[in-house]
C-alpha positions, 0 to 999 in steps of 0.5 A: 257873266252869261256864258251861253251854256246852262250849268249843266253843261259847265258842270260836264265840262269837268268830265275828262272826256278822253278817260270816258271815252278810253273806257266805253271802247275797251268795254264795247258799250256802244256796241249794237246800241242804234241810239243813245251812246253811252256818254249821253246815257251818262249825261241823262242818268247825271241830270237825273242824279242832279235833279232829283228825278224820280223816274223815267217818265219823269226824266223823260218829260223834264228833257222834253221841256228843255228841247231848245237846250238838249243839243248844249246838254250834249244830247242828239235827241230827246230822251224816251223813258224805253230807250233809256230804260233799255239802256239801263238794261242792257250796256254793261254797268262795269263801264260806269263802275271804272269811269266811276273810279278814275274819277275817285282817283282824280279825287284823291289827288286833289284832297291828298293834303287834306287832314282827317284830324290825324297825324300819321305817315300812313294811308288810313282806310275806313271800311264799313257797309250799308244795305240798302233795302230792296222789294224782293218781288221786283228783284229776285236776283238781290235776296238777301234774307228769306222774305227780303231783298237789298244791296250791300254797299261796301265802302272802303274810304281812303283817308290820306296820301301818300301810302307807306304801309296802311291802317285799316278801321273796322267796326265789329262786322268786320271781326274775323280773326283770320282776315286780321292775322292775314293784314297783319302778315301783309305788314297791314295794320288794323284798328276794330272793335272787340266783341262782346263774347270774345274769350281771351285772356290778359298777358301784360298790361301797361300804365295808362292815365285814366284822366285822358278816358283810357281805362286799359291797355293791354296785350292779350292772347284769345283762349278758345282753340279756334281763334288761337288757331285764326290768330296765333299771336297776342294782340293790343286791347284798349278799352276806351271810357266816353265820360258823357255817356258812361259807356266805354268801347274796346279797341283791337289793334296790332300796332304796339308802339303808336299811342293809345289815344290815337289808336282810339282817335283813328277809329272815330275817324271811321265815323266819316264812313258811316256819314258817307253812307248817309249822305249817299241815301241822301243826296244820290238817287238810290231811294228810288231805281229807275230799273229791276234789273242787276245791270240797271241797278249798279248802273245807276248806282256807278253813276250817282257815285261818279255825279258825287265825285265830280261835284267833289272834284269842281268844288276843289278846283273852283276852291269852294268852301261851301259843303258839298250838300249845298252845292248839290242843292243849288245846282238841282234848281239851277242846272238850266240858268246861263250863268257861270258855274264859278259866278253861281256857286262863288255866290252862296260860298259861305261858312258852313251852318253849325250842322254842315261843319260839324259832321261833313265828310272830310275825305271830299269835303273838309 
């Protein structure tokens, strides 16, 4: 049925419209902004997002084709590349940055029964980071090395509802003894990985079933003056062998009583944090910034997230079962059609390819 309004404008029609709002007043962002308030910066920058714009001149010219559908698009007035460069340039990102989250929130609601393929009472975090590389002559504030510049994106995915104490899943970057010991105090519990040149010596061992991968599991003491002194206590060592390819890995944790192949279970689960970091250099629009500045940068990044999670949020209620690339994919070439978003996206609601099943994000898409 043809509803009279494109899918863009059915795709916006999720927006919690009082929750956006609530955050531009309490962070002034139409304050001396003559034009272009900032929910229809959001719509331009979220069409950009789904379209797959490449600048602003190319936003600018692919609005001013649709000129008879701005008004439903929530729109006033064409779109100037300077005015929404300007924009970009000079609203406070953070307003982005909290719209973004309560959107995650929402999120989380709808997938808290979703399973991340283990069982536990707990909240399970995963955190991890991605750079992603910068031109340092066109942006001087992000140096990240001598010759370099990039942003740093650091992730924490929370995997499961409702919390009752947390796990929290980290790859060796995060080794720091002393931020493990703090989680630790906190009454956290954490699952890593070893480094290679850690010193530490082996206080008791307890049998394991080599049949099962399980090479080990100990409980070990660190040897060297500092890290005893980051981390006073022993420590839970399981050293995990993948018979495919003959290499095992080394878990650290500080839970005693959970069994070991689920500890090693919890930290493939972090895996899906590595593929959101893909998916995101995939499908939202940070190859290429529409500005140099800080503010237009994570203005836009804030902005591809919520675009992300929203999309997350419609695929839940409409109940899809299609993933989340394939809706994201139809909607880039569709956003202008009338028909219903249910009717739209209902159509190309099929099981997942073997590649989309296989290593889709289950915290938005199961």
């Amino acid at each position: 049925m043809n509803l009279g309004k494109t899918l863009f404008a059915q795709v916006m029609d999720f927006l919690p419209r009082k929750t956006f709002h609530r955050v531009a007043q309490r962070h002034n962002a139409d304050h001396r902004m003559r034009t272009l308030s900032c929910v229809e910066q959001f719509r331009a920058m979220a069409f950009a997002q789904l379209t797959y714009r490449e600048s602003l001149r190319d936003i600018e010219a692919c609005l001013s084709a649709q000129t008879s559908e701005l008004y439903h698009m929530g729109l006033t007035e064409p779109v100037a590349r300077s005015t929404l460069a300007d924009a970009n340039e000079r609203r406070d990102w953070r307003t982005y940055a909290e719209f973004a989250q309560r959107l995650i929130v929402r999120a989380r609601a709808l997938y808290a029964a979703d399973s991340f393929g283990v069982e536990l009472a707990h909240t399970v975090y995963a955190l991890d980071a991605t750079t992603i590389d910068l031109c340092l002559s066109m942006f001087p504030w992000a140096r990240f090395r001598t010759v370099k510049a990039a942003v740093r994106l650091h992730t924490l995915l929370d995997l499961q509802l409702p919390e009752a104490g947390a796990f929290y899943i980290m790859d060796r970057g995060y080794h720091d003894l002393a931020r493990l010991y703090a989680l630790g105090r906190a009454g956290s519990l954490f699952v890593t990985r070893a480094k290679h040149n850690m010193a530490s010596r082996r206080v008791y061992s307890v049998p394991v079933d080599r049949s099962t991968g399980l090479i080990c599991d100990q409980s070990i003491a660190f040897n060297n003056y500092y890290t005893a002194k980051d981390y006073p206590e022993h420590m839970r060592r399981i050293r995990y062998g993948y018979p495919q390819s003959h290499k095992s890995l080394v878990f650290l944790n500080n839970h005693r009583e959970l069994q070991a192949l689920t500890i090693c279970a919890l930290h493939k689960s972090r895996w899906q944090v590595e593929l959101f970091f893909k998916l995101i250099k995939q499908h939202l629009r940070i190859k290429r910034f529409y500005g140099t500045s800080e503010n237009a940068v994570k203005t836009q990044l804030w902005i591809a997230v919520a675009v992300y999670v929203l999309v997350a949020i419609i695929k839940k209620e409409l109940k899809l079962n299609a993933s989340l690339h394939t809706l994201l994919q139809i909607l880039s070439v569709t956003l202008f059609e009338k028909v219903s978003l249910q009717q739209v996206l209902t159509e190309i609601d099929m099981p997942q390819n073997q590649s989309d099943s296989a290593n889709q994000l289950k915290l938005l898409d199961p």
